[in-house]
C-alpha distance (Angstrom), angle and dihedral (degrees) to the residues before:
residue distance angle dihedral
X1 . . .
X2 3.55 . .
X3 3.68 121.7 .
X4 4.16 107.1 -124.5
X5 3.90 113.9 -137.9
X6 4.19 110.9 -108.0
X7 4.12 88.4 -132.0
X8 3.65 91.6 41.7
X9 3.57 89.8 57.3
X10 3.47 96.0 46.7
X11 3.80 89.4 46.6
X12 4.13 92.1 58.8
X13 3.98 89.3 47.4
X14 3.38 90.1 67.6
X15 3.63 94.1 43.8
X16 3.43 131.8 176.9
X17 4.10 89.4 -1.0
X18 3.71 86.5 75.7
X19 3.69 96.7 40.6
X20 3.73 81.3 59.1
X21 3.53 97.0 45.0
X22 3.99 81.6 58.3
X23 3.74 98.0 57.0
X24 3.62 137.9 102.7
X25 4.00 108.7 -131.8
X26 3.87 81.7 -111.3
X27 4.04 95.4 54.6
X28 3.96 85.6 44.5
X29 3.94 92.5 54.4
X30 3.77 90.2 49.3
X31 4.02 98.5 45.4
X32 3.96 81.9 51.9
X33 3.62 98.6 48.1
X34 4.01 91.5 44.7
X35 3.62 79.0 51.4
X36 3.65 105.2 49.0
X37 3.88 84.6 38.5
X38 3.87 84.9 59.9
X39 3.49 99.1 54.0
X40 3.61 95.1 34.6
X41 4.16 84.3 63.1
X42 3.82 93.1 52.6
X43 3.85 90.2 58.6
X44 3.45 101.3 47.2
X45 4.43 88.3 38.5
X46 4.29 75.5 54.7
X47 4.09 94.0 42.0
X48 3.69 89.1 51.5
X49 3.27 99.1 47.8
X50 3.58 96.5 54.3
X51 3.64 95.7 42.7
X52 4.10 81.8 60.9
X53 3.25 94.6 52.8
X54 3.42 90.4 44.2
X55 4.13 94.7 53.0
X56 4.50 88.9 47.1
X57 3.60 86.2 56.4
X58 4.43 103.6 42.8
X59 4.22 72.8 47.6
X60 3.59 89.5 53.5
X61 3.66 97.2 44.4
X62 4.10 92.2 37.0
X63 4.27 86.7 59.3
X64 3.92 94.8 43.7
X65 4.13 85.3 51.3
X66 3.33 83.7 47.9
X67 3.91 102.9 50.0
X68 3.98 87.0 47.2
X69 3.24 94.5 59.3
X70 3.83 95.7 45.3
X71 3.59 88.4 46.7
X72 4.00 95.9 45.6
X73 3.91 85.5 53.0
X74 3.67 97.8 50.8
X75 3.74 88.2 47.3
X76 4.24 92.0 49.1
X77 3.82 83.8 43.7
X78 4.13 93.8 44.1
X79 4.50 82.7 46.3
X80 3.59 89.3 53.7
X81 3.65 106.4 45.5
X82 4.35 78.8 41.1
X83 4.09 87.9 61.9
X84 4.19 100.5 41.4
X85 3.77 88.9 50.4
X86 3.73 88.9 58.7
């Protein structure tokens, strides 16, 4: 097992406040902007996503509308022929 340096230790309990602390303004704006950039990508991964799921089932809905309607038609048409044969 490796031994862990005291001030390395005490360094990663204060996290990314010391990081910070480190940082040129300039490194700051990029580490937020990677950040922002990050999280930014998860919602839109999430938005698209939904909006596919969203288009399979209009497409499902759009071709059971559409066999109803074939179906009701055949059945008018099937009536019709039914009463001038009689």
């Amino acid at each position: 097992m490796r031994r862990k340096d005291p001030a390395a230790v005490a360094l990663g309990r204060k996290g990314g406040k010391a990081r910070v602390k480190n940082q040129t303004p300039e490194q700051r704006i990029a580490s937020a902007s990677r950040a922002a950039k990050a999280r930014w990508a998860r919602t839109e991964k999430l938005v698209r996503e939904i909006t596919e799921k969203s288009k399979q089932l209009l497409d499902i809905t759009v071709k059971r509308e559409r066999a109803m309607v074939v179906k009701t038609k055949a059945n008018a048409r099937r009536r019709k022929r039914q009463k001038l044969s009689r």
